[in-house]
Each structure stands twice: as structure tokens, then as C-alpha cells.
N, C-alpha and C positions, 0 to 999 in steps of 0.2 A: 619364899622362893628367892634363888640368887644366880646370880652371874658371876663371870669375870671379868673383869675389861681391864684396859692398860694402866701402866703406873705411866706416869708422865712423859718418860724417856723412850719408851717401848712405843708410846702414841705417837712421837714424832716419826721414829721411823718409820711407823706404819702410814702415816698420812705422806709422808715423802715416797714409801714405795707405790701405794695406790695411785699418786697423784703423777710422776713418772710414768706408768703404769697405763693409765687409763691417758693422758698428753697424748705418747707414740700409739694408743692405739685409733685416734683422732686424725694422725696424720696420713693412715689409712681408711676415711671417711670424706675427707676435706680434699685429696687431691685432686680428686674428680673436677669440681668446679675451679683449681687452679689451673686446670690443664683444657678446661672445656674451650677457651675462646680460640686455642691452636687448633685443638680438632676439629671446629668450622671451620678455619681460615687456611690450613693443612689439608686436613682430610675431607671435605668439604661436603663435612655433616650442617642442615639446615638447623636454626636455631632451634624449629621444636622437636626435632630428634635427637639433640645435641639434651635440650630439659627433656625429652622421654627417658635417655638414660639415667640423669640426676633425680628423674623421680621414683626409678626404679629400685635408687638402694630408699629412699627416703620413704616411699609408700610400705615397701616389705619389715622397712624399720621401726618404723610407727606401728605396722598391724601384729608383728612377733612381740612389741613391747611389755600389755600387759601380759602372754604367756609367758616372758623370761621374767616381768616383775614379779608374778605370784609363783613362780619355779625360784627366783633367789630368797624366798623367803621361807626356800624351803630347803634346796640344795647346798652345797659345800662353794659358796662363795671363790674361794681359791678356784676350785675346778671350772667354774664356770669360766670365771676369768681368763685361765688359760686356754678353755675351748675357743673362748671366740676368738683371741689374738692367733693363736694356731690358724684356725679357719678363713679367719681376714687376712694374713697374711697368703694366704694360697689364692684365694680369690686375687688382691692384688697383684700377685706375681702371670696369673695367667692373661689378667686384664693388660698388663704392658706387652703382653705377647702377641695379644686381638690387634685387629683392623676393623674388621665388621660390624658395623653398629648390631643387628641381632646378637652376634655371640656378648660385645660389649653388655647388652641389656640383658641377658642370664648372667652373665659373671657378675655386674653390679645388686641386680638382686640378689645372689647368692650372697653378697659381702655382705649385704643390709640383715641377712639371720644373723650371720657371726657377731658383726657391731653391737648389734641389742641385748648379746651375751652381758657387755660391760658397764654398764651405769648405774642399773640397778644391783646387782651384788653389794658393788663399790658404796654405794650407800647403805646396803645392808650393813658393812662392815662398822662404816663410821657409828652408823645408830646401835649396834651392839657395843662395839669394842672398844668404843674410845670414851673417856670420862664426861659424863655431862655436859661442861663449861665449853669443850671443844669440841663439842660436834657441831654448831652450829658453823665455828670459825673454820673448821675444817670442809661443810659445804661451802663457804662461801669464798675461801679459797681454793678451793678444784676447779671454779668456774676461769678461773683464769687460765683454766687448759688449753679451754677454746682460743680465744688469742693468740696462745702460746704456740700452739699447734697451729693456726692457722699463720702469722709471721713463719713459721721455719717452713711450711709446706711452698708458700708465697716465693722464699726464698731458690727455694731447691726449685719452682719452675721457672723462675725468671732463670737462674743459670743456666737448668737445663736445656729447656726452649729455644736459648740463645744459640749455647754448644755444645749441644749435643741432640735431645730427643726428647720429647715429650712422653715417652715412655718407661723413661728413669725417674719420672716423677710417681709413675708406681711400684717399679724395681726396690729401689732403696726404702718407702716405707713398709714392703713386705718383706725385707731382710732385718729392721730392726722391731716388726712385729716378732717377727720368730726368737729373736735375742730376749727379747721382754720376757715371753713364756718362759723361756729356758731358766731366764732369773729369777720369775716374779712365783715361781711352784716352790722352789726350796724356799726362799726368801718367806713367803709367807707362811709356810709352814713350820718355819721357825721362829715366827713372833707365836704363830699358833700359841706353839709348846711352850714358850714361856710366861706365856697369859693365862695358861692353865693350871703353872707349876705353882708361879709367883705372882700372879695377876692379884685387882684388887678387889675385894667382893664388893657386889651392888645389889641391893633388893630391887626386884623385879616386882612392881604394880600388883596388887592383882587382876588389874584392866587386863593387863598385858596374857593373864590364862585366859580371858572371855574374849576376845578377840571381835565376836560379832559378826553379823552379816555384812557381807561386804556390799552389797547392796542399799542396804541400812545405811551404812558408815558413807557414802557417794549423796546420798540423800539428805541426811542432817551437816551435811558436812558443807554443804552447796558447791559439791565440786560443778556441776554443771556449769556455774560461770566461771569456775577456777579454769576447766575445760578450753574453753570459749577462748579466755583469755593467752591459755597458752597455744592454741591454735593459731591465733592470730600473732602472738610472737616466732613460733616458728617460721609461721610466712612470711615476716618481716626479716626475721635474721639471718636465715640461711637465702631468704630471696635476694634480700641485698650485697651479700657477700659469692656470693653466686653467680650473682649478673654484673657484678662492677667491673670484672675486667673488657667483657664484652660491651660492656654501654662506653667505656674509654675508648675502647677499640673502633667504634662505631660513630660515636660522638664526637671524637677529637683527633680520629685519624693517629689515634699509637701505633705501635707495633702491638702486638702479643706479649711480647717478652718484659716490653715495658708497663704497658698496662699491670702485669701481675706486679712488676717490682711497687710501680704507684698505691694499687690494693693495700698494700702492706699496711698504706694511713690507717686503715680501719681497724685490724687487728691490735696495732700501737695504741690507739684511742679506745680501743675494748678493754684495754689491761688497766689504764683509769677506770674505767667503769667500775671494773670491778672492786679497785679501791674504794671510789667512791661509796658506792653499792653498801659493801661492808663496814664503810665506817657510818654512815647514813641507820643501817640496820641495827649497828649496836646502839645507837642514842636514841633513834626517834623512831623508827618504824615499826612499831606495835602489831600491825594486821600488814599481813604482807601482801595479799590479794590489792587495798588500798596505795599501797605502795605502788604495784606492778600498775596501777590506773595512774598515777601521776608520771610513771618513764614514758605510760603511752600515749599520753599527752605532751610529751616532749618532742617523743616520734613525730605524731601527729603534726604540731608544728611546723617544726622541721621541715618535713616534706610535702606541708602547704604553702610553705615560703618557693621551693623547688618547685613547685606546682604553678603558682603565679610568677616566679622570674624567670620561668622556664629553663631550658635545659642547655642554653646557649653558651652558658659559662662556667669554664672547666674548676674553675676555684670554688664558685656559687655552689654548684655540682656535688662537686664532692664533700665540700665542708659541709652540705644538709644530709648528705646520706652518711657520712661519718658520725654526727648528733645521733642520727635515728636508728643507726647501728649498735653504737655505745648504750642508747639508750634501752635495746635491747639485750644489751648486756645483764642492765640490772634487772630485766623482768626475769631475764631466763634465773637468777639468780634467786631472787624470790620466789617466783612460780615452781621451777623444777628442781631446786636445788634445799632450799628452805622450808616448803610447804610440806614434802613429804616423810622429811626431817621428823616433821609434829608427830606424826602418827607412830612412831619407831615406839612409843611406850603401848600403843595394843601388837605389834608386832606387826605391821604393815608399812614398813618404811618399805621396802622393795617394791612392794604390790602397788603403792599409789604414786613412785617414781614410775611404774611401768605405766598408767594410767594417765598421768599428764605429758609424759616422753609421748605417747602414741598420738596423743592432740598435738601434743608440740610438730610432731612430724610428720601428722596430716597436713597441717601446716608447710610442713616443708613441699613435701610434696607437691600440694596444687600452687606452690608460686615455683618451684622449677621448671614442669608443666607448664604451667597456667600464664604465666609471664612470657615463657619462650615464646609459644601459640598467640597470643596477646600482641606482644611488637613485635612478630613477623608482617600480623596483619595491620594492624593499627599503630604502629612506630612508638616509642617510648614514651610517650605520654601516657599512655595506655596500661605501661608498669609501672607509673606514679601515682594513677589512677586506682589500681586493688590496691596496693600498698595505702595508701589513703585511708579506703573504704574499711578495710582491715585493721587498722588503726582505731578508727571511731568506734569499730564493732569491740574492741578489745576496752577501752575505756567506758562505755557502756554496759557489758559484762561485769566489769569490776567494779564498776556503782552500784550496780544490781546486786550482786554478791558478797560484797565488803560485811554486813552487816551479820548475815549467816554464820560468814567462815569467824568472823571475830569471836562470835557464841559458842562456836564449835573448838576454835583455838582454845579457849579461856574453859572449856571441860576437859581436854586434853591435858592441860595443866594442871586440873587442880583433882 
């Protein structure tokens, strides 16, 4: 049994149009929380109404996951893709239109189906299309999306905040959502065709016909602490990038406008990461699960240092939850981007992206929530506090599991 996948030149610009591709469609996910600390101080949403909307696209996102990761490993990846940019950009465009937190909280859920249209394909694509050597290098630079997308989203609401509106900070990402689609359907359909005409053949496994119970495969596999682990990074990564313009806001008496421009350190320090990350990966990082338990012990640190020197000092401050950001970088990197990578030889690379995305952003979820509700009542100690306990739950997990997934890696390969 064979395939096609790319010749060399054909992979580039396929990882350049997905990676484009999937960035802008990021910057319609992320500007919520660049815009959230206006619309308290603006519109004068309470903090946990302000996280009831951010969990709304984050809980619908995480729970549509697995259905979109076992639908991309079966549909026309292209299609999909272009559904959910289509779709997300409509949601964003009506969301700049709202005032009302209810309509806000349907429009945001509504985005969070289209978004989960896009991650899992996107790695369908890589673990089909692209040549062995570079798919790994290909997930491990997508992950610099996130950064990417979140600096340019940072950017657009410090401007706009300032001079103009907080509502152009959704306008403009659903007008270059819809560009995307427009591009990314012929655009891909035309490496398509040439990866069929002239592509290069690859023997397919015979793993890859037996597929297995997917059940089965969660079990021997010990995703449950993989699970775990990425639960607890979601709530770490999107919580702290989420809440940091609000805790400057709050902490240090900023503006809004300025707090977002400040944010920006995090996303700058996530884009190390992820060099880090990947060059870490290609030399030494054997079991990626053990891997992801070492950044979360760097978090952890981090934000026991911020825990004991408290929250009095704005350099202190940010320079531990920048650490414990970045250092989220590389779990998300391993965890979601890496691991489901492995499975692309039984044909489950979409299915178990969709599977750890939805933990990931369970995760997301109860820290936009959970944090908001938390230091409304109990003041920001209280979101150093889960962020902590979250932490140790995730390095924990990954002691526990390290040993499974290695066993389960190492039949994967051979």
C-alpha cells in the first residue's frame, strides 16, 4: 500500500500556506482576551462575566474537538479548513457589532465550532503529506503561531483601544479571516494536484490498515496522564495570557491600552520557547510526555517564586509569569503538537489532536472562568493559587505516565 506526499519544494510551501493559514486564523481566537480588559473598564462587564464569555468559545472548543479530530481524519482537510475560517470570520464580524454580554456569549460560542474546524486537519495534512524528516519540524514550528498571532493581535488592540475602538480589534481579524479562505482553497488544491501528478510514493504501514480500537489505543497508549497533562497546560497558557493585561491593569494602575502593549513580553518570550523547545527536541527529548513534566516544573517554580514575593512588584511580576508562559510554550509543543504526530502511522493524527486539544481546552476554559470568579472574590492570590496547584497536577501526571507513553512510543516506531 502507498501514498503520495511532497517532494521537498512542494512541502515548503505547503507548511508556509498552512502555517499562514492556521496564524490569521488564531488571531480570530485570541482577540477576545486582548480586548477583555476594555470591556470591564469600558463597558463595565464584571470580571466573571468578562471570563464567562472567554469560556464560552474555550469550553465549545474543547468539547467540538474530538468530533472535528475524528471528522479530519476522514474529510477533505482543505474543506474543512476553509469552513471554519469562513465561519469564524462571521462570528467575529458580528461579535464587533454586539454590546451585550448574552449576544457576546452566543457569538463567542458559535466562533469556538468554527476554530476547532482548524488544528486537527492542519496536522492531518502534515502527518499525510509532508516527507517523514519533516513533520516533526513542521509541528514544532506551527507552534510559533501562537506567539505570532498573539504579538500582532496585542498589537492591533493596544492601537485600537487607544484610537479608535475596541471593536476593530474584531473587525479586522474577520476581514483577513475571509482573505485566507479565499486563498487557502485554490492554493491548496493546487499542491493537491501536484502531489498526486508528481508526488513521491511512500509505503503505508500495514499498522496504518488496522487502525484499532480507539479506545484500545487511549489505554495502552496512557493518554490519561498525557490528558491530565494537557489540561493543566491549557489552564496555565491561555490563563496567563488571558489575564495579564487585566492583572497590570489592576496591579499597577495601567491603562488598558498600555497593559495590552506591555502583554506583548509574553508572546516575544513564547517565540524563544519555541526555539528552544525544538532544538531541545531534536537532541535530547526522547519521551515527550517527560519532557512536558520538566517545563512544568519550570512553571511551577516560577510561579512559587511569584507566590512568595508576592505580587507587589511589576518587574517580579511579570518576569515569573513570562518563565511560566514560555514554559508553556514548550509543553503545548510536545503535548499537542508532537504527540499526536506519533500516531499519523495507524491514521490517527487528527483523532488524538482532537483528544488532547479538548483537554487542552478544558483547561482553557475553567482558568478563564475559574480565575475570573476566583479574584473577583478572593484578589489575585487566589489566581497564583490554581495556577500553582495546576502546575504540580501536571508534573505529577507526567511522572505517572512517562513510562507508558515511552512503551507505547517505541511500538509506534518500530
Amino acid at each position: 500500500m502507498e501514498r503520495k506526499i511532497c517532494d521537498p519544494a512542494t512541502g515548503r510551501r505547503l507548511f508556509w500556506l498552512c502555517w499562514v493559514t492556521y496564524m490569521i486564523s488564531c488571531l480570530g481566537r485570541f482577540n477576545y482576551a486582548a480586548a477583555m480588559a476594555e470591556l470591564i473598564t469600558a463597558e463595565g462587564f464584571s470580571k466573571a462575566g468578562a471570563g464567562l464569555v472567554g469560556t464560552a468559545l474555550f469550553a465549545v472548543y474543547g468539547a467540538c474537538q474530538i468530533a472535528t479530530g475524528l471528522l479530519g481524519d476522514r474529510v477533505s482537510p482543505r474543506r474543512m479548513v476553509a469552513f471554519g475560517l469562513i465561519g469564524s470570520s462571521a462570528a467575529n464580524l458580528a461579535m464587533g457589532c454586539a454590546s451585550a454580554q448574552p449576544a457576546m456569549l452566543v457569538l463567542w460560542m458559535a466562533n469556538g465550532v468554527f476554530q476547532a474546524c482548524m488544528w486537527s486537519p492542519v496536522a492531518r495534512i502534515f502527518a499525510e503529506m509532508l516527507p517523514e524528516p519533516a513533520r516533526k519540524q513542521a509541528c514544532s514550528d506551527a507552534a510559533a503561531t501562537i506567539p505570532v498571532s498573539n504579538i500582532l493581535i496585542y498589537l492591533m488592540a493596544a492601537g485600537f483601544i487607544r484610537f479608535f475602538s475596541w471593536r476593530l480589534v474584531f473587525w479586522l481579524p474577520a476581514v483577513l479571516m475571509l482573505a485566507a479562505a479565499l486563498f487557502w482553497l485554490p492554493a491548496m488544491a493546487a499542491i493537491e494536484r501536484r502531489v498526486q501528478s508528481c508526488g513521491i510514493p511512500e509505503a503505508v504501514p500495514e499498522a496504518a490498515r488496522k487502525q484499532g480500537n480507539l479506545w484500545h489505543i487511549l489505554a495502552a497508549s496512557g493518554a490519561l496522564a498525557i490528558a491530565l497533562a494537557a489540561l493543566s497546560h491549557g489552564l496555565l497558557k491561555d490563563g496567563i495570557q488571558s489575564w495579564m493585561p487585566t492583572f497590570l491593569t489592576e496591579q499597577f494602575q495601567m491603562t488598558t491600552y498600555a497593559s495590552a502593549a506591555v502583554s506583548l513580553i509574553l508572546p516575544v518570550f513564547n517565540i524563544g520557547g519555541v526555539l528552544l523547545t525544538r532544538w531541545l527536541a531534536a537532541r535530547y527529548i526522547r519521551n515527550e510526555l517527560a519532557g512536558a513534566g520538566a517545563f512544568f516544573g519550570a512553571a511551577l517554580a516560577s510561579l512559587g517564586v511569584l507566590a512568595i514575593c508576592g505580587t507587589g512588584n511589576g518587574l517580579l511580576s511579570l518576569s515569573m509569569l513570562t518563565v511560566a508562559s514560555t514554559a508553556m510554550i514548550g509543553a503545548n509543543i510536545l503535548l499537542i503538537n508532537l504527540i499526536p504526530m506519533r500516531f499519523g502511522v495507524i491514521g490517527r493524527a487528527s483523532t488524538m489532536t482532537g483528544v488532547l486539544n479538548c483537554s487542552a481546552y478544558a483547561g482553557s476554559a475553567l482558568s478563564s472562568f475559574g480565575v475570573g470568579a476566583a479574584v473577583g472574590r478572593f484578589g489575585w492570590g487566589a489566581a497564583i493559587g490554581i495556577w500553582l496547584a495546576f502546575a504540580a497536577l501536571a508534573c505529577a501526571a507526567a511522572a505517572i505516565g512517562r513510562r507508558r507513553w515511552s512503551a507505547y512510543g517505541a511500538s509506534l516506531e518500530n
